[in-house]
N, C-alpha and C positions, 0 to 999 in steps of 0.2 A: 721094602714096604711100598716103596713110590713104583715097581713093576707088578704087585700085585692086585695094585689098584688101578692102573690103565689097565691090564689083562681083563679084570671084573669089569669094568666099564666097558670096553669093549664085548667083553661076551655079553653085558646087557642090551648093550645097544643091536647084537646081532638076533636074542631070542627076540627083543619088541618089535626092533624095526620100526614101522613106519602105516599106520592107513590111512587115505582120503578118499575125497570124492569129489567129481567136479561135472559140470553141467552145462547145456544150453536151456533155454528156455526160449517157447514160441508162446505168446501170449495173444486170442484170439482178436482181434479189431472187433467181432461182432456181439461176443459173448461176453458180459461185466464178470471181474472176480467175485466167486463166493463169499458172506463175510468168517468161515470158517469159524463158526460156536459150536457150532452143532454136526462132527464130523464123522463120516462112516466111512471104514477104508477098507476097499479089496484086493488083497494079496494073493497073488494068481504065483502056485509054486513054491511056496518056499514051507522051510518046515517053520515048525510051533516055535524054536528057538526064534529065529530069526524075525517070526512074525510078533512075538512077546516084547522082543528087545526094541524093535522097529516103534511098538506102539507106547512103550511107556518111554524113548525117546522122543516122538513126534509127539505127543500130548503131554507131555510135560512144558505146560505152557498156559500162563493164567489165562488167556483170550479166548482160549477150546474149552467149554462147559461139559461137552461131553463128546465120546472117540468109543465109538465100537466097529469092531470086529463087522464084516458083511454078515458069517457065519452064525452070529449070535445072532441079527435080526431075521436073517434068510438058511436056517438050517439047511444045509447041503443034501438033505434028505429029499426033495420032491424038487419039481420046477416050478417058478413063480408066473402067472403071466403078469403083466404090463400095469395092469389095474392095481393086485394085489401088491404090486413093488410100490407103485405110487401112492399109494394107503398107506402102507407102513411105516416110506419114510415123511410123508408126512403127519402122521402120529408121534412119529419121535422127535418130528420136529427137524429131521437133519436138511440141511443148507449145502451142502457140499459133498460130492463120495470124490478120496482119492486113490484112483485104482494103480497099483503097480505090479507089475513084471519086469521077468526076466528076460534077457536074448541071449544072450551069450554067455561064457563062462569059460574059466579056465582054472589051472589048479597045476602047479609044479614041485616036485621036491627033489632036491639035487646034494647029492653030498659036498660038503662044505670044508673035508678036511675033518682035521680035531685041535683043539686045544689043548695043550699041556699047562699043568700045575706045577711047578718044580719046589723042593723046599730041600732045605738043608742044615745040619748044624753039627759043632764043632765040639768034642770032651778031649780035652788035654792034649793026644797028637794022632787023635781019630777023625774023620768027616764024615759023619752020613749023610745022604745024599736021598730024596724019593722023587720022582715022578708019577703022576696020575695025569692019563690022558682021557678026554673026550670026544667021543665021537660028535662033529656037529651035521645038522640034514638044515640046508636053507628051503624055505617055504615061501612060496610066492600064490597069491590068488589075486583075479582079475572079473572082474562083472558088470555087465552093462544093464541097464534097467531103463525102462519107460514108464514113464509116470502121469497119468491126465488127472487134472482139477476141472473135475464137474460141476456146473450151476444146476444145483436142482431145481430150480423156478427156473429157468430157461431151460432145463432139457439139453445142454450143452455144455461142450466140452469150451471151459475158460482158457486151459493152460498146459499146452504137453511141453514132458521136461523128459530129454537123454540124456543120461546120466550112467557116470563107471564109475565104482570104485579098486581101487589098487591096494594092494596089503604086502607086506612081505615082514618074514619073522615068525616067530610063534604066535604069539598072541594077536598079534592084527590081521592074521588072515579069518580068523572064526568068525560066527554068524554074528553074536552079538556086536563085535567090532563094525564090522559091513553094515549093520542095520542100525546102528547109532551115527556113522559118517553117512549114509546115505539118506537118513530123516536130517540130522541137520545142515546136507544140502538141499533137498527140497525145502527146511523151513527158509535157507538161506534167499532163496528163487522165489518162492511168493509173498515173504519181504521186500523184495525187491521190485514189485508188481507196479 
């Protein structure tokens, strides 16, 4: 019993694995931090998963009154000029856009071997005996992202942050994994302002 359960453990630990994120932050001397109430975010690249997961990570946070989407103030459908962008977010009141991308990227998957299951048991002067193996595939993803915190009353950029996160396993390589450790390193960074 006591090798069936380090085997499970271990095969847990290999589908979860492991994600973070980690970060610099350059914080501008000239430009004051936003007080982030009122925040618009632009996600340059990524898909709807990651952008959903990203946003109800990063605003999930009593101090943010409200978090939209760029898209939903500036439909992607036309160009805005200069004027009509300053209109709007000042209608909505936002304080602050934090825009993020992408740069890099990577994605690997390697055969890992298989696991066996073994079981057995004994009637009077018989033994059976079964095995079931599995095949394992290890997954590794890597991504670097840039992040600026804009003062919308100054017109500038407060705070760019590079930032990676690393995943390996099943489950922490996916978007929402990446996009909830990579909002709460950014929250972690302009906490720390």
């Amino acid at each position: 019993m006591k090798g069936k359960v380090i085997v499970a453990a271990l095969a847990c630990l290999f589908l979860a694995g492991c994600a973070g994120s980690k970060s610099r932050a350059y914080k501008s001397p000239d430009t004051e931090m936003p007080p982030l109430k009122n925040v618009m975010i632009n996600m340059n690249g990524f898909s709807f998963d990651f952008e959903e997961a990203f946003i109800d990570s990063f605003c999930d946070d009593d101090s943010i009154r409200q978090c939209v989407l760029k898209n939903q103030l500036f439909p992607p459908t036309r160009r805005y000029q200069s004027e009509e962008v300053v209109g709007v977010l000042a209608r909505e009141n936002i304080d602050s856009v934090i825009r993020v991308g992408a740069t890099r990227a990577s994605y690997k998957e390697r055969d890992a071997g298989s696991l066996a299951f073994l079981s057995g048991s004994s009637t009077a002067n018989t033994f059976n005996a079964s095995a079931t193996s599995v095949s394992m595939t290890a997954f590794s993803r890597v991504e670097r992202y840039y992040v600026d915190v804009w003062n919308v009353d100054a017109s500038e950029i407060a705070m760019r942050i590079d930032a990676s996160t690393k995943g390996q396993g099943m489950v922490n390589v996916t978007d929402s994994a990446f996009a909830n450790a990579l909002a709460s390193e950014i929250k972690r960074q302009i906490d720390n302002r």
